[in-house]
FIVOLUM-680369 format. One record per residue (C-alpha): residue in three letters; z negated, x, y. Coordinates in steps of 0.2 Angstrom, whole numbers, m for minus. Each point is the difference from the previous one (the first is absolute). Example, Ala and Ser with C-alpha at 12.3 -4.5 7.8 and 13.67 -1.06 7.14 Angstrom:
res ala, w m39, u 62, v m22
res ser, w 3, u 6, v 17
***
This chain:
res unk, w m309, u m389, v 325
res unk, w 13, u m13, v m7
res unk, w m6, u m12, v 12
res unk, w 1, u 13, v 14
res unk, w 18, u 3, v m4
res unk, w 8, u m13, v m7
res unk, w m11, u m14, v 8
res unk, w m11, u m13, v m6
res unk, w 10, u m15, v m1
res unk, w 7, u m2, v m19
res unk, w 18, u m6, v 7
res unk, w 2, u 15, v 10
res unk, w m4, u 15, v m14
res unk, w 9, u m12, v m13
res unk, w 15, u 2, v 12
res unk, w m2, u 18, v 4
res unk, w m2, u 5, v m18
res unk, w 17, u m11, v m3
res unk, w 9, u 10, v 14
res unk, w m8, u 15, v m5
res unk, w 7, u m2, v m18
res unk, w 17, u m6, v 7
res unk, w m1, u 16, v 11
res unk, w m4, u 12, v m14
res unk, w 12, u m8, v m13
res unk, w 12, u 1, v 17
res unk, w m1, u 20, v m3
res unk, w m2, u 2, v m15
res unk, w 18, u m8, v m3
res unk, w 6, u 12, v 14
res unk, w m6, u 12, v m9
res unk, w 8, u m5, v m15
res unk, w 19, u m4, v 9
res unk, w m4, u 16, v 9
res unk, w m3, u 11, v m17
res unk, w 13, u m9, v m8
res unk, w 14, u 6, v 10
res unk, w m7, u 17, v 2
res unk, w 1, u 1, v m18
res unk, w 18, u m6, v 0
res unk, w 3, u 12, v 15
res unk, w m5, u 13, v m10
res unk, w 9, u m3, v m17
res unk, w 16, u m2, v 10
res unk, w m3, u 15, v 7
res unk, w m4, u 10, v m16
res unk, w 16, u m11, v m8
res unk, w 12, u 5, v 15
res unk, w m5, u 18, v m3
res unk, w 3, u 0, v m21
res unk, w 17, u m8, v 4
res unk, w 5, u 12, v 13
res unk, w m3, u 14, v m13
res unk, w 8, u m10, v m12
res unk, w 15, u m1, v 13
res unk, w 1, u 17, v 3
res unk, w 0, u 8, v m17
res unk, w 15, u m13, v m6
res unk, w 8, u 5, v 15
res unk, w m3, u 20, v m7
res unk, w 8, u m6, v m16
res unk, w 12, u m9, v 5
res unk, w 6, u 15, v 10
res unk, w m2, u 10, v m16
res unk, w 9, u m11, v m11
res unk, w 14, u m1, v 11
res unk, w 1, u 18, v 2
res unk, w m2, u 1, v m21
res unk, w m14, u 12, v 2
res unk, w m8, u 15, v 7
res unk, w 0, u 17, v m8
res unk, w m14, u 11, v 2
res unk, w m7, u 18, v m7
res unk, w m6, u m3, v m15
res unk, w m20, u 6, v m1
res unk, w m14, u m2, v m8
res unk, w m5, u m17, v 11
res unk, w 20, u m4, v m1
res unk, w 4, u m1, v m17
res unk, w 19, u m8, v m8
res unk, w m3, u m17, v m2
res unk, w 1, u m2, v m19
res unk, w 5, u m21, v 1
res unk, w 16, u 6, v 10
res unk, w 8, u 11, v m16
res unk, w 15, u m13, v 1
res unk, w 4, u 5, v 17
res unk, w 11, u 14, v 1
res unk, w m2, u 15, v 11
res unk, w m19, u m5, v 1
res unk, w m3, u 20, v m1
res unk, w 11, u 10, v 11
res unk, w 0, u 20, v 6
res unk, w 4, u 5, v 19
res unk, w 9, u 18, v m1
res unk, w m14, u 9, v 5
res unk, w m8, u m5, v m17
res unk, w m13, u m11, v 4
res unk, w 0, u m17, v m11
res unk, w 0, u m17, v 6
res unk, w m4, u m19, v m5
res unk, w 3, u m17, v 4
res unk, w m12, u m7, v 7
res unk, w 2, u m22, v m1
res unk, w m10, u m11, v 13
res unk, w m14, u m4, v m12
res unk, w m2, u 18, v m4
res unk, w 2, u 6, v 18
res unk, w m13, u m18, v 4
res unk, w m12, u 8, v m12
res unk, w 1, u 20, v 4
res unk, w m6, u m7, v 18
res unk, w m12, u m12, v m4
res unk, w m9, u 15, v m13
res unk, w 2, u 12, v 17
res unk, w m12, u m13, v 10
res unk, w m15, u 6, v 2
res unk, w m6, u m10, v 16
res unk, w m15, u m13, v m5
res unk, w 5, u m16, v 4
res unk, w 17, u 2, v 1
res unk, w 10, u m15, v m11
res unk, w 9, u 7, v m16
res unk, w 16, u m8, v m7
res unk, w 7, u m1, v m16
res unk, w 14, u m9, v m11
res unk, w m6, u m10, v m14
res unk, w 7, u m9, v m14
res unk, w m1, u m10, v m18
res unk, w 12, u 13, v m5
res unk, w m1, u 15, v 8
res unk, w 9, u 17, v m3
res unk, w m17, u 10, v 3
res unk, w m13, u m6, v m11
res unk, w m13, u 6, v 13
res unk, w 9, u m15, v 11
res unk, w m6, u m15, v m10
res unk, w m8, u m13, v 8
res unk, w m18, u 0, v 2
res unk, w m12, u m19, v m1
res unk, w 4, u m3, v 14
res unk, w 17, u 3, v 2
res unk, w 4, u m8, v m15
res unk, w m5, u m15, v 6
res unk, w 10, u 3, v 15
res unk, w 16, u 2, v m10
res unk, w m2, u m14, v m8
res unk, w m2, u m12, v 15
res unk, w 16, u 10, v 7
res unk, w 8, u m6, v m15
res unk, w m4, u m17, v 6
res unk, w 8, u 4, v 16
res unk, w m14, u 5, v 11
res unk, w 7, u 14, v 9
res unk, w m15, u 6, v 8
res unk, w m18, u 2, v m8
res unk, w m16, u 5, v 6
res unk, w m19, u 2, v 0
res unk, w m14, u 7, v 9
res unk, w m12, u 9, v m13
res unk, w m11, u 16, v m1
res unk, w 5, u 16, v m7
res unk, w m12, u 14, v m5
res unk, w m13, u m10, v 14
res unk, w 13, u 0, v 12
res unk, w 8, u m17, v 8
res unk, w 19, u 1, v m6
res unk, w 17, u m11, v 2
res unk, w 9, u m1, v m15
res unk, w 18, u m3, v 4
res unk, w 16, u m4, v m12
res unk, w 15, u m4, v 6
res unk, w 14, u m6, v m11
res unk, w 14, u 13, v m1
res unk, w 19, u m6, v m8
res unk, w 12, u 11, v m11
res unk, w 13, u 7, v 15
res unk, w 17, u 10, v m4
res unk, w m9, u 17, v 2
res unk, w m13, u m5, v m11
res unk, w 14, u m4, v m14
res unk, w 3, u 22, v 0
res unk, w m17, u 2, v m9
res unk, w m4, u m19, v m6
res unk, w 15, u m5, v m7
res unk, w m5, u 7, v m17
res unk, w m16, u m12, v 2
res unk, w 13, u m15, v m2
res unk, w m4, u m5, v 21
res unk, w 14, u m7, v 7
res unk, w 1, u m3, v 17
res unk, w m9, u m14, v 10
res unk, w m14, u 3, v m16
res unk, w m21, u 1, v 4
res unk, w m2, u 18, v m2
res unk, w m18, u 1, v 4
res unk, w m9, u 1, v 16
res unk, w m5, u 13, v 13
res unk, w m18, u 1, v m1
res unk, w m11, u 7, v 16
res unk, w m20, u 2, v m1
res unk, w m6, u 2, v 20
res unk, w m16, u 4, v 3
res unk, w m7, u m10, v 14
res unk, w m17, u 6, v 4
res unk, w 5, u 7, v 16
res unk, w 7, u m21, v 3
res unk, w m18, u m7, v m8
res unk, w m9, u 11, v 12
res unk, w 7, u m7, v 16
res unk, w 0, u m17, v m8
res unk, w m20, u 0, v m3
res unk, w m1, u 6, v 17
res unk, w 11, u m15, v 8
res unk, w m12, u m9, v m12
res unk, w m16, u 6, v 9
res unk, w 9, u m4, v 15
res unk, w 3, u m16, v m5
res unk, w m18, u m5, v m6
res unk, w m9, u 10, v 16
res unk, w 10, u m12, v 12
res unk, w m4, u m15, v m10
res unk, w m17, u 3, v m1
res unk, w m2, u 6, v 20
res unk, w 10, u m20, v 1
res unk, w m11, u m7, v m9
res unk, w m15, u 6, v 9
res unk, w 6, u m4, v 15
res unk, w 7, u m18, v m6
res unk, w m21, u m1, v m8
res unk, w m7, u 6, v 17
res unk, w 11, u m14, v 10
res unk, w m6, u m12, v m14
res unk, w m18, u 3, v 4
res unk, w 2, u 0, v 17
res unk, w 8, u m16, v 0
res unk, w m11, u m8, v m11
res unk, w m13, u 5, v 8
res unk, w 5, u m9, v 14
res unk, w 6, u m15, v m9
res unk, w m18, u 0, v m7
res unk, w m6, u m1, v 18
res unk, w 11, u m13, v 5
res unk, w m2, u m11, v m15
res unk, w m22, u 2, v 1
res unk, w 3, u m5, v 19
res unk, w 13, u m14, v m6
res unk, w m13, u m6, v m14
res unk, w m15, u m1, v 12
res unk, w 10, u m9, v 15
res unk, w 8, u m11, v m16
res unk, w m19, u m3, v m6
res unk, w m7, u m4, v 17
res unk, w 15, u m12, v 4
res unk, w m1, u m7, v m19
res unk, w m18, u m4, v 5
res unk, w 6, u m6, v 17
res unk, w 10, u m12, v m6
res unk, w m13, u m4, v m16
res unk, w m10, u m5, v 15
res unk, w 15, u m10, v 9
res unk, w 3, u m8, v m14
res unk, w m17, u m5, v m4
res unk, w m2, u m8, v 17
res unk, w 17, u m6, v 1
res unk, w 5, u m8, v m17
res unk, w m19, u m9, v m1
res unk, w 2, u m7, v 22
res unk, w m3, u m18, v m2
res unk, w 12, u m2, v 14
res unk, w 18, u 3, v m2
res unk, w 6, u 17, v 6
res unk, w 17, u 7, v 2
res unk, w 9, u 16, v 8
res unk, w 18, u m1, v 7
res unk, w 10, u 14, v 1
res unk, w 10, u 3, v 16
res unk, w 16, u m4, v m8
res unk, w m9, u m18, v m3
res unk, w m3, u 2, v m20
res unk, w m17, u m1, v m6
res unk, w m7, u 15, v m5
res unk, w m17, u m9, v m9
res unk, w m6, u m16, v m5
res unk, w m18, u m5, v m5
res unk, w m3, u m9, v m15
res unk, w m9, u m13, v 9
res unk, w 17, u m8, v 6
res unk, w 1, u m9, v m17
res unk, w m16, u m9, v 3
res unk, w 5, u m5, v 18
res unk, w 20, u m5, v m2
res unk, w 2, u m1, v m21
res unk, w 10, u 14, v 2
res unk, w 1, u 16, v m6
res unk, w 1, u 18, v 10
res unk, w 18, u 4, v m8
res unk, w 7, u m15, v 10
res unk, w m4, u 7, v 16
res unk, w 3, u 19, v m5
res unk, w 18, u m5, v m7
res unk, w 2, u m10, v 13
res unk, w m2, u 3, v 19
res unk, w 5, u m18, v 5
res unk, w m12, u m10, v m13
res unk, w m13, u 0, v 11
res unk, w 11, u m8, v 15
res unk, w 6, u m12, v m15
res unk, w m16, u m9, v m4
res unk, w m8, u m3, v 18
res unk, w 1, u m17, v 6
res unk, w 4, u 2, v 18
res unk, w 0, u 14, v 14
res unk, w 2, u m10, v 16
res unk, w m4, u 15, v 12
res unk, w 11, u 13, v m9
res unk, w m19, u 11, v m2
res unk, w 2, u 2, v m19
res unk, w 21, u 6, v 2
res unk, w m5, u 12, v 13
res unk, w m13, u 6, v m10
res unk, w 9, u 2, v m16
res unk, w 17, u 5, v 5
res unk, w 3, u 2, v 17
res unk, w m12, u 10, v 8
res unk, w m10, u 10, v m11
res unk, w m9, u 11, v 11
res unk, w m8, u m13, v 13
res unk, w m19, u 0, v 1
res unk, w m12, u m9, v m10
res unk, w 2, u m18, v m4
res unk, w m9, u m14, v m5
res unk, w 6, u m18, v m6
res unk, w 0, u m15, v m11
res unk, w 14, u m5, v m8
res unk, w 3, u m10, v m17
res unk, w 8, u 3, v m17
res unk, w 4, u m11, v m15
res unk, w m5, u 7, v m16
res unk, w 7, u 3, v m15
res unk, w m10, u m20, v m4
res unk, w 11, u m5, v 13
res unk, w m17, u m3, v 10
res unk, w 0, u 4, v 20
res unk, w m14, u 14, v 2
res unk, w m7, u 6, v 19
res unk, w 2, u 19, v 0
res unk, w m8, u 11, v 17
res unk, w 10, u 17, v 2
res unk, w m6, u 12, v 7
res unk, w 11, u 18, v 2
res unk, w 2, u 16, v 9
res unk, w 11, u 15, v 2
res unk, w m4, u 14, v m12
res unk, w 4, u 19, v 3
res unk, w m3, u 18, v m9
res unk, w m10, u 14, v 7
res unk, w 18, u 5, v 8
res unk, w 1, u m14, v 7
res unk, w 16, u m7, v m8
res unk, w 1, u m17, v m2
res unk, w m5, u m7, v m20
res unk, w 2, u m18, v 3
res unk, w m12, u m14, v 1
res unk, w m17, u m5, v m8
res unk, w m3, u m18, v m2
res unk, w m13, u m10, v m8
res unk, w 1, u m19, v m2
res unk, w m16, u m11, v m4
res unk, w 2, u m17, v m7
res unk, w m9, u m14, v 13
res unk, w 6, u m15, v m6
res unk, w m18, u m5, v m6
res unk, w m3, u 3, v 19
res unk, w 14, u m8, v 7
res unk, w m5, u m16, v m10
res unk, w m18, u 2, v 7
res unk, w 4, u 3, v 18
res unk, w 14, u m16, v m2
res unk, w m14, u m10, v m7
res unk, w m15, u 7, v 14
res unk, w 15, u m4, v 14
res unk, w 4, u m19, v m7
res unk, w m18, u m3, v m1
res unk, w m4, u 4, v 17
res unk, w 16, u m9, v 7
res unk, w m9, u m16, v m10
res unk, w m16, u 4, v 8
res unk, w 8, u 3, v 19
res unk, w 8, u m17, v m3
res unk, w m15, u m9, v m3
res unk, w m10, u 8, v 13
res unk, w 14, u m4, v 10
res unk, w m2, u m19, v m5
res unk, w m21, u m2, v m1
res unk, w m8, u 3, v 18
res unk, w m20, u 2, v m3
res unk, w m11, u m8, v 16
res unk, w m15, u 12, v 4
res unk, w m14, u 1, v 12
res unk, w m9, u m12, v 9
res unk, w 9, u m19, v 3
res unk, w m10, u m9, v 14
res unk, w 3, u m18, v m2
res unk, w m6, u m15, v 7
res unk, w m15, u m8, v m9
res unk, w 7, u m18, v 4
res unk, w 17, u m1, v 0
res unk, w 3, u 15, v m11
res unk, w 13, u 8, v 12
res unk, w 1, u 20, v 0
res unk, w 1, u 11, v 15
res unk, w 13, u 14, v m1
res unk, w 1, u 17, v 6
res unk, w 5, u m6, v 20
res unk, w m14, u m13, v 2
res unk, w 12, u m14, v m4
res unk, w m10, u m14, v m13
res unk, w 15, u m5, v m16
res unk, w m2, u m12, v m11
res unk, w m4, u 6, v m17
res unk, w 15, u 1, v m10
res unk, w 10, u 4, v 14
res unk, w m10, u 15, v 1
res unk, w 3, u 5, v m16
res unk, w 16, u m1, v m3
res unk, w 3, u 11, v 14
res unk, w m10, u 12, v m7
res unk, w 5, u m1, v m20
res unk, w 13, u m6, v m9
res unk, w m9, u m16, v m4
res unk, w 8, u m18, v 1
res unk, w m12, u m16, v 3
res unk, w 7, u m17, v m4
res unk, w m11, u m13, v 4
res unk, w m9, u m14, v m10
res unk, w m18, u m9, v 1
res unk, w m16, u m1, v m8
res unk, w m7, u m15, v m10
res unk, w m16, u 1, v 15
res unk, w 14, u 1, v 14
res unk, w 10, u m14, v m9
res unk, w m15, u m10, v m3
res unk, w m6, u 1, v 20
res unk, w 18, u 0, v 8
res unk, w 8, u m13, v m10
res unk, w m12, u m11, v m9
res unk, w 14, u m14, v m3
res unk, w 11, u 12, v m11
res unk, w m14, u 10, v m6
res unk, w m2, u m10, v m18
res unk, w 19, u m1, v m2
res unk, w m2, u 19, v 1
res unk, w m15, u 2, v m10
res unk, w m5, u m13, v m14
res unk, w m16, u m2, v m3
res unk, w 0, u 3, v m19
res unk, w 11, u 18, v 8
res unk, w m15, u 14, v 3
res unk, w 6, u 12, v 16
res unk, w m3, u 18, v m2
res unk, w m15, u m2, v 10
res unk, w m9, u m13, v m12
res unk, w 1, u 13, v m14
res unk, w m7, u 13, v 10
res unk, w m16, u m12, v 4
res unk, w 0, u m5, v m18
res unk, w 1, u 17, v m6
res unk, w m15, u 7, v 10
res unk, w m10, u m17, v m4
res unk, w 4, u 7, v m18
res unk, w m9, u 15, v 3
***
């Protein structure tokens, strides 16, 4: 099932799992910054609203200050406020007989606050470290509120529960005015003093509610995104997955491919080279070091090293081949090189145009096989004939039947004409006669001189002949 989805190949789930992490921690943070915010949102909302009732109470005080009161009939819910017994006329009678009171902003604050009976409505009251009304005493919390609006803070805060319900508690810093002075001055406030701070409770439920639901929101979207971010993942992958099996095996079969080009190229007895169309050499075998005492990086480095070491191109052949025109047909030649020994070796080329199954042109395949062995030959076989067609030329062999004269020796030729002997024979061979005489012919022609020539105590070649075979 993981193989079907993520695929088989280890590089691909490795880097889908990565992505697929990057993608969920991608969300996650979203949803993080996203709650974040909301949270914010939503505590500035609750704080804007603690501060407008804050507003509008000071701003009912303030009237109230300014106007020094408010009387109203004295009740049973509207008793006279016992901590104003210094303030004169704070009971008063109307003439028709009814009895009133004065009625100061905190009183008139608190009268309204105790008349609330709405739930989740925000209640307000004054608070102090010394208040006239014991029951105005500063709670925990609030006392730790005054103290860090001794400090200066002039707003405090904090989101809490209150009787399982999510609360803001609010205190805002309030200073000693000249109104305040008519019921405070006994207190020893003077003005600018801390006098306390204005503390609101606000319910926010109704604020919670519609900030779990932007929550929900929030986390239904995110996971619908990442879903659909998962989906497109997959699908990719998938595809990827296909693309990098089919991209293995062509990889493989062209690994093995060129396993098998290798094999037959690097171990080639001859030297075999490929020139790129641009005229750099694209492969060298290894067998150029056993030919020129050079290695392959020579020629891959340099296009022109090959030019460098030949000895001579009187045609132009190997120039065209090379550099010039890369795309003529096939070619075969002999040329020489001088080694890296600095001896002069016989190389025969042979080369032709290569192309792709496209048909574009890939440059050209040579090979070059070292013949100097049968140069040498061939130059030895060639001298040795032209030693042997010299001396055919020079020795003329007589053959066939010579009719010749059985008394005076003469020869008849091929037109019926009778030569003397050696004449006949030097016109037929290369042979030279010079003439001399026998001891016989000396001995019977010229007796006078004969003994001059031949001593008698001087044998004659013929004498040792006789006295050889009388020997035997």
């Amino acid at each position: 099932m993981l193989d079907y989805l993520f695929g088989a190949n280890t590089q691909v789930k490795k880097l889908f799992l990565l992505i697929h992490i990057l993608w969920g921690l991608t969300i996650a943070i979203s949803v993080g910054v996203n709650q974040y915010y909301s949270n914010s949102e939503m505590k500035q909302v609750a704080l804007a609203q603690a501060q407008a009732v804050f507003k509008r109470d000071m701003a009912f005080r303030h009237w109230f200050a300014e106007s020094g009161g408010v009387y109203v009939k004295v009740s049973a819910h509207t008793q006279p406020n016992p901590f104003l017994t210094q303030v004169p006329y704070r009971d008063i009678t109307i003439p028709d007989g009814t009895p009133l009171t004065l009625i100061n902003p905190a009183y008139l604050m608190r009268l309204v606050n105790e008349s609330i009976t709405t739930e989740n409505a925000p209640l307000t009251h004054m608070t102090s470290a010394q208040p006239l009304r014991p029951e105005n005493r500063p709670d925990q919390w609030e006392a730790v509120a005054l103290e860090q609006a001794a400090h200066g803070e002039e707003e405090i805060y904090e989101f809490t529960t209150t009787n399982g319900q999510p609360t803001l508690r609010y205190l805002h810093a309030t200073m000693v005015e000249a109104p305040c002075l008519k019921c405070h001055a006994a207190q020893g406030y003077k003005l600018g003093d801390l006098r306390g701070g204005m503390a609101v409770t606000l319910p926010i439920g109704s604020i919670m509610a519609s900030h779990q639901q932007s929550l929900r929101n929030l986390y239904l979207w995110h996971a619908l995104i990442y879903l659909l971010g998962l989906f497109t993942l997959l699908t990719g992958q998938r595809f990827i997955a296909r693309q990098v099996h089919d991209r293995t095996q062509a990889t493989t079969a062209l690994a093995k491919s060129e396993a098998n080009f290798r094999t037959v190229a690097d171990f080639a007895y001859a030297w075999e080279y490929w020139i790129a169309p641009d005229g750099s050499m694209k492969y060298v075998s290894p067998s150029v070091e056993r030919i020129t005492g050079y290695p392959p990086l020579s020629f891959l480095s340099d296009p022109t090293f090959l030019k460098s070491i030949m000895v001579d191109d009187p045609d132009g052949i190997l120039q065209r081949q090379l550099y010039d025109d890369l795309q003529h047909q096939d070619e075969e030649l002999d040329f020489q090189i001088r080694t890296a020994g600095g001896e002069v070796r016989w190389l025969h080329h042979i080369s032709r145009p290569v192309y792709d199954q496209e048909g574009s042109f890939l440059g050209r395949r040579a090979s070059n096989y070292d013949i100097t062995r049968e140069k040498i030959a061939k130059r030895q076989k060639d001298n040795l004939l032209d030693e042997l067609r010299e001396a055919l030329e020079k020795v003329q062999l007589l053959s066939g039947f010579l009719p010749i004269c059985a008394n005076c020796k003469k020869i008849r030729d091929d037109s019926g004409y009778w030569n003397q002997i050696e004449s006949y024979i030097s016109k037929h061979s290369e042979a030279v006669f010079s003439h001399s005489i026998c001891p016989k012919c000396a001995e019977k022609l010229y007796p006078d001189i004969y003994p001059a020539m031949y001593p008698p105590d001087a044998s004659t070649p013929a004498e040792d002949a006789k006295k050889s075979a009388g020997e035997e």
